[in-house]
C-alpha positions as CSV (number, residue, x, y, z in Angstrom):
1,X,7.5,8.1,3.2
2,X,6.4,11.2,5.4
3,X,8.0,14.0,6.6
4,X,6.6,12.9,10.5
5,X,9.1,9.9,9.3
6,X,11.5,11.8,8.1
7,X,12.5,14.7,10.6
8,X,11.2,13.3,14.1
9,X,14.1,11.9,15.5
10,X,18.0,12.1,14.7
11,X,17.9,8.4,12.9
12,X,14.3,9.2,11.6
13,X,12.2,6.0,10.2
14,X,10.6,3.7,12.1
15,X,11.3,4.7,16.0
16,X,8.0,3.1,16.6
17,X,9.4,-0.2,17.6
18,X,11.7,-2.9,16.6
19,X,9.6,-6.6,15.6
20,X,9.5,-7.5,11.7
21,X,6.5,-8.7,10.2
22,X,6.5,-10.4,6.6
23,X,3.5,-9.6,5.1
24,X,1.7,-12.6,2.6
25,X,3.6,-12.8,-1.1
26,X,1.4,-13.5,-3.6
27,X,2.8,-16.0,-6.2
28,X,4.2,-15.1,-9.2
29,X,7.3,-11.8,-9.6
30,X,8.3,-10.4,-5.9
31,X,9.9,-7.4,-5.2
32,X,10.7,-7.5,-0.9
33,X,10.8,-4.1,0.7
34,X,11.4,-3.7,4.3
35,X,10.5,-0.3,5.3
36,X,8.4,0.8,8.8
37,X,5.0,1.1,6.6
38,X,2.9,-1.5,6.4
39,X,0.4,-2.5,3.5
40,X,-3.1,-0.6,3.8
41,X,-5.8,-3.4,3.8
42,X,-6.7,-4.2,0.1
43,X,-10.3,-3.7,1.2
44,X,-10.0,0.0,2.3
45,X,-11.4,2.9,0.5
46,X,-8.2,4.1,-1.7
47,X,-8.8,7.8,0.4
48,X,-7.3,5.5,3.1
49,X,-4.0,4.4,1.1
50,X,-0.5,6.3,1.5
51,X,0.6,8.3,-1.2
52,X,3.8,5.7,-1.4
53,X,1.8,3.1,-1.8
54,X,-0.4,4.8,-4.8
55,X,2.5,4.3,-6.7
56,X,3.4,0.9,-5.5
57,X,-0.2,0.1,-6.5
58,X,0.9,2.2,-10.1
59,X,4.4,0.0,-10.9
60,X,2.8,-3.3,-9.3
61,X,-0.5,-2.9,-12.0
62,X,1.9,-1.9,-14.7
63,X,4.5,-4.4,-14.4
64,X,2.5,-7.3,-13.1
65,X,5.0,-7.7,-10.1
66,X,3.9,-7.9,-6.3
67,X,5.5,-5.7,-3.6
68,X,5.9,-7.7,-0.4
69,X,6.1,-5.7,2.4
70,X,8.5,-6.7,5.4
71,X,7.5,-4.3,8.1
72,X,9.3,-2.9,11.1
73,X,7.0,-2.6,13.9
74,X,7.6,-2.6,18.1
75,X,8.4,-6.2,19.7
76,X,11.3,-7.9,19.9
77,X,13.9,-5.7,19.4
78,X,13.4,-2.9,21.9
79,X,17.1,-2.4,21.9
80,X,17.6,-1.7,18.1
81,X,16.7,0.7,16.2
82,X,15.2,0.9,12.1
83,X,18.5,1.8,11.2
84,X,20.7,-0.9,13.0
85,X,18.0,-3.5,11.8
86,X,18.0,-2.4,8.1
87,X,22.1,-2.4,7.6
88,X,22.1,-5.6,9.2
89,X,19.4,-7.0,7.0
90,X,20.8,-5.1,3.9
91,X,24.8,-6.5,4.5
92,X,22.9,-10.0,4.6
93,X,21.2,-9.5,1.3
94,X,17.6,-9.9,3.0
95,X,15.7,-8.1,0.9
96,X,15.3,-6.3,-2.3
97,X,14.7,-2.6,-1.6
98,X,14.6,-0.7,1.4
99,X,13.6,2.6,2.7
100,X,16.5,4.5,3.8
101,X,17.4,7.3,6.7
102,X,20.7,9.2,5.3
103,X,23.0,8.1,7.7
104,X,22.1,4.4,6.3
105,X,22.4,5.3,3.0
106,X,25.9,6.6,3.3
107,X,27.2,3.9,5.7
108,X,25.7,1.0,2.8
109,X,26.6,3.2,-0.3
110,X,30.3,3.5,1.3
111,X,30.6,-0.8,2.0
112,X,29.1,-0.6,-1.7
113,X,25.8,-2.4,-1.1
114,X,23.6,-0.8,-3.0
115,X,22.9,-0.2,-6.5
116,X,23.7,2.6,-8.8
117,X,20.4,3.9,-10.2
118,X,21.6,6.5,-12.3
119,X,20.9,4.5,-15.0
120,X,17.1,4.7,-14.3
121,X,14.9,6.8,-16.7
122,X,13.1,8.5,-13.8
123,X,16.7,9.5,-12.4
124,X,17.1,11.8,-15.7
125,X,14.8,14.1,-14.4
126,X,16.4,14.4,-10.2
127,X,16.5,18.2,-8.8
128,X,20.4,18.6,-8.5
129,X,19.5,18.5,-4.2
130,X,18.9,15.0,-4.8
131,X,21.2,14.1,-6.6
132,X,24.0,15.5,-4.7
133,X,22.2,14.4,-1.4
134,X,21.9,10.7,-2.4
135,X,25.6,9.9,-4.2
136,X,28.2,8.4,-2.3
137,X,31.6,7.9,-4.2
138,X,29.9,8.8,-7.5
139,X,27.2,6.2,-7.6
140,X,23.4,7.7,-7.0
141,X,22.6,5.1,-4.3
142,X,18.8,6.1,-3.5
143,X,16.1,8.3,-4.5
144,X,13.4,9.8,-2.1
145,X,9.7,10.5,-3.3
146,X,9.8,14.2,-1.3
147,X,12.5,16.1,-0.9
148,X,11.6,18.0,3.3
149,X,12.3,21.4,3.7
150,X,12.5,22.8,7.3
151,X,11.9,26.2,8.0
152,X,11.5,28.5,10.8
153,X,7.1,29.0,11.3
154,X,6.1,32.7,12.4
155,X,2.8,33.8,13.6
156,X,2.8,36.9,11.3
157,X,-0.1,38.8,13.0
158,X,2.1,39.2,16.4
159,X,5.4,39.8,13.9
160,X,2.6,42.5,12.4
161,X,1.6,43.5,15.8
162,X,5.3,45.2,16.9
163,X,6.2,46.3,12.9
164,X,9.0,43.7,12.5
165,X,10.3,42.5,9.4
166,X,10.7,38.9,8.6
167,X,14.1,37.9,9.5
168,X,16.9,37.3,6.8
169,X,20.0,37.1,8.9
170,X,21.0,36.1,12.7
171,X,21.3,39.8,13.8
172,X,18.2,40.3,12.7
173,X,16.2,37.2,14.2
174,X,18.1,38.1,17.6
175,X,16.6,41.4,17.1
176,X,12.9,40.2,16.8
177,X,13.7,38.4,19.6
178,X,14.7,41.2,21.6
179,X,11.6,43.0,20.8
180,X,9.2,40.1,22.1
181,X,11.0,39.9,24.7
182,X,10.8,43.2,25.9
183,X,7.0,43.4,25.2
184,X,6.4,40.5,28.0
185,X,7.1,37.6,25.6
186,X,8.3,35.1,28.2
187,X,10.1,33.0,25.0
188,X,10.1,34.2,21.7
189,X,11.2,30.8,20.4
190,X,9.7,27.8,20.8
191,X,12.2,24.4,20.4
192,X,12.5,21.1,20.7
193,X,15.5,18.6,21.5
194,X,15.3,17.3,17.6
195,X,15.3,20.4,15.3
196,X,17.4,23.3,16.5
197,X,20.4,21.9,14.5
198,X,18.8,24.0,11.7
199,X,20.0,26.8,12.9
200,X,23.6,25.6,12.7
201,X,22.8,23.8,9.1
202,X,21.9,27.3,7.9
203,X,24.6,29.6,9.4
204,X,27.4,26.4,8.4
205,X,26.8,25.8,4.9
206,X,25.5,28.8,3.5
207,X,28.7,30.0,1.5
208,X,29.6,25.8,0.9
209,X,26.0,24.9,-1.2
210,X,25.5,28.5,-2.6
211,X,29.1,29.6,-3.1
212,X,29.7,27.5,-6.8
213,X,32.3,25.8,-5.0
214,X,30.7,22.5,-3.3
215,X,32.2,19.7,-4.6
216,X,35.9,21.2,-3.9
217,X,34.7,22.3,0.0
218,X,33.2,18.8,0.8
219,X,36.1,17.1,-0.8
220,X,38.2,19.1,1.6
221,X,36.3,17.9,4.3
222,X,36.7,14.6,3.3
223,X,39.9,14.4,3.2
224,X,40.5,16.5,6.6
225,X,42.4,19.6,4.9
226,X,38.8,21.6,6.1
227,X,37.1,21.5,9.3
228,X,34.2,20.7,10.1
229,X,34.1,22.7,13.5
230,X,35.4,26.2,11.8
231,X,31.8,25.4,9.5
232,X,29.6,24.8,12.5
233,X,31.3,26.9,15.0
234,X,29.1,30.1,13.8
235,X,25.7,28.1,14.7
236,X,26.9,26.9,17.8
237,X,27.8,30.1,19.2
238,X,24.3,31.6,17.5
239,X,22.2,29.0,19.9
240,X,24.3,29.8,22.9
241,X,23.4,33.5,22.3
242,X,19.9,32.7,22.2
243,X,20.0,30.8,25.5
244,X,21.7,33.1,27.1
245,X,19.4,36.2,26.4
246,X,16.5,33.5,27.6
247,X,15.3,33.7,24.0
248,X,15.3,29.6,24.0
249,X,14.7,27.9,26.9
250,X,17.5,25.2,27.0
251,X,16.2,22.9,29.4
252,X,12.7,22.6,28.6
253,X,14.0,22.1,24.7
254,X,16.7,19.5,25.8
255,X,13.6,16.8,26.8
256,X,10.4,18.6,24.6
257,X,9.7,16.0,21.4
258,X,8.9,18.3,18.2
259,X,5.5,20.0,18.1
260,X,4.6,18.3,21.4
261,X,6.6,20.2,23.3
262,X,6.5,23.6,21.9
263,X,3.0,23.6,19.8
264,X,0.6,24.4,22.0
265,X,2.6,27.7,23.3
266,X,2.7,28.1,19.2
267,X,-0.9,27.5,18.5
268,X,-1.9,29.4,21.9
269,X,0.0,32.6,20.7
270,X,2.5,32.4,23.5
271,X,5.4,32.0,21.8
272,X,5.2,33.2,17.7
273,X,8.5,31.2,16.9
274,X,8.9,27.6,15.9
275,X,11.0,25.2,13.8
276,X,8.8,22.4,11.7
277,X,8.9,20.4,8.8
278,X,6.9,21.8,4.9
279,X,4.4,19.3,5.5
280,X,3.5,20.5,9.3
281,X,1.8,23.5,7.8
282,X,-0.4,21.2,5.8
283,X,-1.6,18.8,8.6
284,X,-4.0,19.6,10.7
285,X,-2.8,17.9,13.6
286,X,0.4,20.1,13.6
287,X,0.1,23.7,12.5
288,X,-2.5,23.7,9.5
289,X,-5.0,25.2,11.5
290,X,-4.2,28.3,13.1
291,X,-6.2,30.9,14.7
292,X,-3.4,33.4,13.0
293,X,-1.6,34.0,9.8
294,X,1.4,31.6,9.3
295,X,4.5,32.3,8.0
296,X,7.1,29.9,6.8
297,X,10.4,31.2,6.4
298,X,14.2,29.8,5.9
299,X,16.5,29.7,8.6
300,X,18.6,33.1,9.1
301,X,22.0,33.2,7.7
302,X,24.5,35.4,6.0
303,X,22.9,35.0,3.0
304,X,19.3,35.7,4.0
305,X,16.4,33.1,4.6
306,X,18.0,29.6,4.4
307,X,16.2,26.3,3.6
308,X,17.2,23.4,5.4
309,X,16.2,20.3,3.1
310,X,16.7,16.7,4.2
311,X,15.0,13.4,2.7
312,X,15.1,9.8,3.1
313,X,15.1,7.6,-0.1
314,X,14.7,4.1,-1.9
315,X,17.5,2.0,-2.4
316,X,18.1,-1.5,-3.6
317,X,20.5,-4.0,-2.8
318,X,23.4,-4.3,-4.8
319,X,23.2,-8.6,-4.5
320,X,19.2,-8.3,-4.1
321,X,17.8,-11.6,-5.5
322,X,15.0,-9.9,-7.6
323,X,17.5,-7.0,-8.2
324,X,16.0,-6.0,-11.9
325,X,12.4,-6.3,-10.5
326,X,12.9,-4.1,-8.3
327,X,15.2,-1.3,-10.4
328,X,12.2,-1.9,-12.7
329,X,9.5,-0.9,-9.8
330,X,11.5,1.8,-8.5
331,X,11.9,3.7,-12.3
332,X,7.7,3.7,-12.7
333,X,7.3,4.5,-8.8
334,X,9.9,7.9,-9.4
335,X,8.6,8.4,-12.7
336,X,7.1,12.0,-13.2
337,X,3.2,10.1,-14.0
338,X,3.9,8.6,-10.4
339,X,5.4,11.6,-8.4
340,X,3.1,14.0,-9.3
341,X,0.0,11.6,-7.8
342,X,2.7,11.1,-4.8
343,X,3.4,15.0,-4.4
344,X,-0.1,16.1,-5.1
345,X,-1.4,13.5,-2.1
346,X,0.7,14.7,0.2
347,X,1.6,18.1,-1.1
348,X,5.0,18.1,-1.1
349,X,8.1,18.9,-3.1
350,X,8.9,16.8,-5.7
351,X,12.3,15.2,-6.2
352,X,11.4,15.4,-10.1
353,X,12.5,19.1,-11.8
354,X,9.5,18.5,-13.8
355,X,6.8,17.8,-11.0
356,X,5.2,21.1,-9.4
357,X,2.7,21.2,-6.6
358,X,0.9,24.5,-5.8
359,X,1.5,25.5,-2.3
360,X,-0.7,26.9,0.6
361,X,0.0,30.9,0.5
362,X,2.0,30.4,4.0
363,X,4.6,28.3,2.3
364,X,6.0,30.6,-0.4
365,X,8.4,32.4,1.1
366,X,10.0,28.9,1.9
367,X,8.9,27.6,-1.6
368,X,10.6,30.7,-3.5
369,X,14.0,30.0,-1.9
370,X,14.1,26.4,-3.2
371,X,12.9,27.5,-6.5
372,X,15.7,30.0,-6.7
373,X,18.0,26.7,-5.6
374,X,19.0,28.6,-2.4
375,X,19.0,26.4,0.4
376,X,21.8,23.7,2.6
377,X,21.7,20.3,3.1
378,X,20.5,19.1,6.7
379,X,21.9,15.3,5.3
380,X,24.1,15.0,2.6
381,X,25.2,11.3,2.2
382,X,28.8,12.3,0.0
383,X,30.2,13.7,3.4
384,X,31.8,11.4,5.6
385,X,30.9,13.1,8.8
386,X,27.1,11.8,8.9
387,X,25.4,15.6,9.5
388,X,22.1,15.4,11.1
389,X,21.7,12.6,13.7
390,X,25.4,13.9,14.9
391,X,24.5,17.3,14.6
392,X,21.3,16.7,16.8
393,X,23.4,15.0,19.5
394,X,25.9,17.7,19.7
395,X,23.5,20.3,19.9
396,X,22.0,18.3,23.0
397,X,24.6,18.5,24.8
398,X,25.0,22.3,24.5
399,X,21.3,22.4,25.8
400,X,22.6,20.3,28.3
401,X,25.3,22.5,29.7
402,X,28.3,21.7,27.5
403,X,30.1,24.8,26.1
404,X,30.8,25.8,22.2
405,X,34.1,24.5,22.6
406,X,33.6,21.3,23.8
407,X,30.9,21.1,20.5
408,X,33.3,21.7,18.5
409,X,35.4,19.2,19.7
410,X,33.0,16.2,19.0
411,X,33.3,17.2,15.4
412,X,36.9,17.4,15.5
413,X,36.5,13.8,16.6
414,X,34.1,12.3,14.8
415,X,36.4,13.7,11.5
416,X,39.3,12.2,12.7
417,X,37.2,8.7,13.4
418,X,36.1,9.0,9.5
419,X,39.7,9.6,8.5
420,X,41.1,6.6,10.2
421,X,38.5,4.2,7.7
């Protein structure tokens, strides 16, 4: 599962297209996923295989039973998306495991649909950012294999260039701002219609996930005696600040996709502000190859650089007909032996406590943070109010002209909406 998958869009997997393609079972002990990857051609050089499926190949070998991938892919069903295809196929028992955006994995874990798996070995050894990401009602519904931290990227030689420091909190980043901007910077930051939620993420829930009092906040939210507006209000008002000083431009950002709207003004040294994903500054194609030194920095908030960490995950059907199989498949492809070949292929953060991956030197100041367990949830499936892909679409409408107020209102009532279940 890649962090391109995971962070492009507000439901993330899979917005390539919509037809489902069963891929040949071999006879013998099956384990069905349906996720949007499909199997690499057995014939291919292994360079060529996904990190994911290394460690399908690494459970299949070990346990003598075949994964059968059921692929989403772009046909006939243009009007639905991976997410509305893979509840409907999980509430009809379809398949055994499936590869899960966060709002899916709280909308199944609440019908109760999928499996505990805190009973696998592999689960032992979860950061506590999984755990707590993944657990709806008290059952540890699914496991990712990469846990994606977004951060804000900084092209350090022009930060360098007019003697700033590296922003901790919002008055400072507005004041980095102001000094580009005042030196001919046209827009110090770059954005995109998908990722400026961050912001808000940061600025929200930096007291709730680093205050030792999470479980007792969310609960309030659950239950409605907290708002979810007074948390986001801050980061709403923050983005409308940076629109109106012309820091962000709202309309180019309210139709820009992420990285191909803003990257080239990023690589080009027009604008030294952007948002990405941990694994953008390792691929070439997005900003692993820069002319200029990168910096890769939490989100500012009131207490300092913030991490914004978000991740899909594995779960399995809680009437899957080859529902041991599959717990079975899932336990070797989490296990530590199996992460650290996923995390080292794709250089990532493992969920695993005891899997470490050496970083590029342009990711440490991110890294450090979530070392030091400082750093909010972007999705958190134990909150009722789904946060990211709701997030995303309320901050599109304040790009789009709607005020802090009237933000702050959707949340208001899409709370009351998860009361009323």
């Amino acid at each position: 599962m890649t962090a391109a998958l995971t962070l492009t869009s507000c439901n993330n997997i899979g917005k390539q297209g919509n037809n489902l393609i069963s891929s040949e079972e071999d006879s013998g002990r099956v384990v069905n996923l349906f996720s949007p990857m499909e199997k690499t051609d057995p014939d291919a050089e292994n360079i060529a295989r996904s990190a994911s499926e290394k460690t399908v190949l690494m459970a299949e070998e070990r346990l003598g039973v075949t994964m059968a991938y059921i692929t989403y892919t772009a046909e006939n069903y243009k009007e639905k998306t991976y997410d509305d295809i893979t509840i409907d196929r999980a509430r009809n028992n379809m398949d055994d495991l499936y590869l899960l955006n966060p709002d899916t994995i709280q909308i199944l874990g609440a019908e109760g649909l999928l499996r505990d798996l805190s009973g696998l070995e592999s689960a032992k050894n979860l950061r506590d950012v999984v755990r707590m990401a993944n657990t709806v009602d008290g059952a540890l519904v699914a496991i990712p294999q990469e846990v994606v931290a977004n951060g804000l990227f900084l092209n350090y030689d022009m930060f360098r260039e007019y003697d700033l420091e590296l922003p901790k909190t919002p008055e400072d980043f507005l004041e980095c701002c102001r000094v580009f901007k005042e030196n001919g910077i046209e827009t110090p930051v770059g954005a995109n219609r998908w990722w400026l939620e961050n912001f808000v993420f940061a600025q929200a829930y930096a007291d709730l996930y680093n205050g030792g009092n999470t479980e007792a906040e969310i609960a309030a939210l659950n239950s409605g005696e907290k708002k979810y507006s007074d948390y986001m209000r801050s980061g709403f008002e923050f983005l409308q600040e940076l629109i109106d000083l012309g820091y962000i431009d709202a309309k180019k950002a309210a139709v820009s996709e992420a990285i191909d709207g803003e990257g080239d003004d990023f690589r080009n040294q027009k604008t030294p502000i952007v948002m990405a994903y941990w694994g953008a500054a390792n691929s070439k194609t997005a900003y692993g190859a820069l002319d200029f030194e990168l910096k890769v920095i939490g989100f500012p908030s009131s207490r300092g650089q913030m991490p914004v960490v978000s991740m899909t995950g594995y779960g399995i059907g809680v009437n899957a007909e080859h529902a041991e199989d599959a717990m079975e498949m899932l336990d070797v492809m989490l296990s530590d032996e199996a992460l650290q070949i996923y995390s080292e292929t794709n250089r990532v953060i493992s969920p695993s406590k005891n899997v470490e991956v050496d970083c590029i030197p342009a990711l440490k100041p991110l890294n450090d943070r979530i070392q030091e367990n400082i750093y909010v949830l972007g999705s958190n499936a134990g909150m009722k109010v789904e946060q990211w892909g709701n997030t995303c679409l309320i901050v599109r409408k304040l790009l789009n002209g709607a005020t802090v107020e009237e933000c702050m209102k959707e949340f208001d009532k899409l709370q009351e909406q998860s009361l009323q279940k």
